[in-house]
C-alpha positions in Angstrom: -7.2 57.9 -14.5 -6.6 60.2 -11.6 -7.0 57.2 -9.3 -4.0 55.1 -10.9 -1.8 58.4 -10.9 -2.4 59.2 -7.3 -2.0 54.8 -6.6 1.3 55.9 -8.4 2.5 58.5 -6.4 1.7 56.6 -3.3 3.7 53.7 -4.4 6.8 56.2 -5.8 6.8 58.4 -2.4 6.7 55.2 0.3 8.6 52.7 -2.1 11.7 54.8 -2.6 12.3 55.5 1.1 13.5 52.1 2.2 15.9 52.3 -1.1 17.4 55.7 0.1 17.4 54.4 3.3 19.3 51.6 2.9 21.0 54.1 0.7 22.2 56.4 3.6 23.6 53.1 5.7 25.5 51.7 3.1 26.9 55.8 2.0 26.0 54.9 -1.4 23.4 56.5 -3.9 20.2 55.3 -4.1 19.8 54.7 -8.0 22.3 52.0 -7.7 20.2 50.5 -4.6 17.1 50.8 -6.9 18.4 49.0 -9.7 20.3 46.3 -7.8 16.8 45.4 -6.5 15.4 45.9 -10.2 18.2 43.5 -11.5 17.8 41.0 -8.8 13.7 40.7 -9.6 14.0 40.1 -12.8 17.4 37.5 -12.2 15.5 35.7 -9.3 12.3 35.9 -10.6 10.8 37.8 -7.4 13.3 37.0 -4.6 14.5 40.5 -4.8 10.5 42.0 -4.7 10.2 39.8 -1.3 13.8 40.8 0.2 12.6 44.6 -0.6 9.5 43.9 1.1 11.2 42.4 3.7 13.3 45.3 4.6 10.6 47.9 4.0 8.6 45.8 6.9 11.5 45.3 9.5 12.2 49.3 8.9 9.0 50.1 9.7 8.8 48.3 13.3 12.2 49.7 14.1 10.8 53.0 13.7 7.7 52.1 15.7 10.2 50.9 18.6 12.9 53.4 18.4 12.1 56.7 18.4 14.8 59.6 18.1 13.9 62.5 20.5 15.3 65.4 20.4 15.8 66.3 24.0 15.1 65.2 27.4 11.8 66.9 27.8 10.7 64.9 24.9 9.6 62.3 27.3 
C-alpha cells in the first residue's frame, strides 16, 4: 500500500505543476485549469489527457533550453 500512496504523490506533486503553470500565464487559478482538463477528458473521451500531456512535455524541453540565471556570473 505504501507503494501506490508514494505512486500517488508522485503523480499529485509533477501533475499539478503544468496546471499551475499554465495557471500563472493565463493569471487565472489553477482549480479551474484542473477541471477544464477534467471536463474535457471526460467530454472528448481522452483528447484533453493527450493535450495535458502534450503541454506537460513541451514545458519540460523549454525548461531544458531556457534557463533563467540570476546574474551574469551565472555563466
Amino acid at each position: 500500500m505504501s507503494f501506490f500512496y508514494n505512486l500517488l504523490y508522485y503523480f499529485q506533486k509533477r501533475g499539478f505543476e503544468v496546471c499551475r503553470r499554465i495557471a500563472e500565464r493565463m493569471g487565472i487559478r489553477a482549480r479551474v485549469v484542473r477541471i477544464t482538463f477534467i471536463y474535457l477528458t471526460f467530454a472528448t473521451l481522452g483528447f484533453g489527457f493527450a493535450l495535458y500531456l502534450f503541454i506537460a512535455f513541451w514545458l519540460k524541453i523549454k525548461d531544458l533550453i531556457y534557463t533563467k540565471r540570476t546574474s551574469v556570473f551565472d555563466l
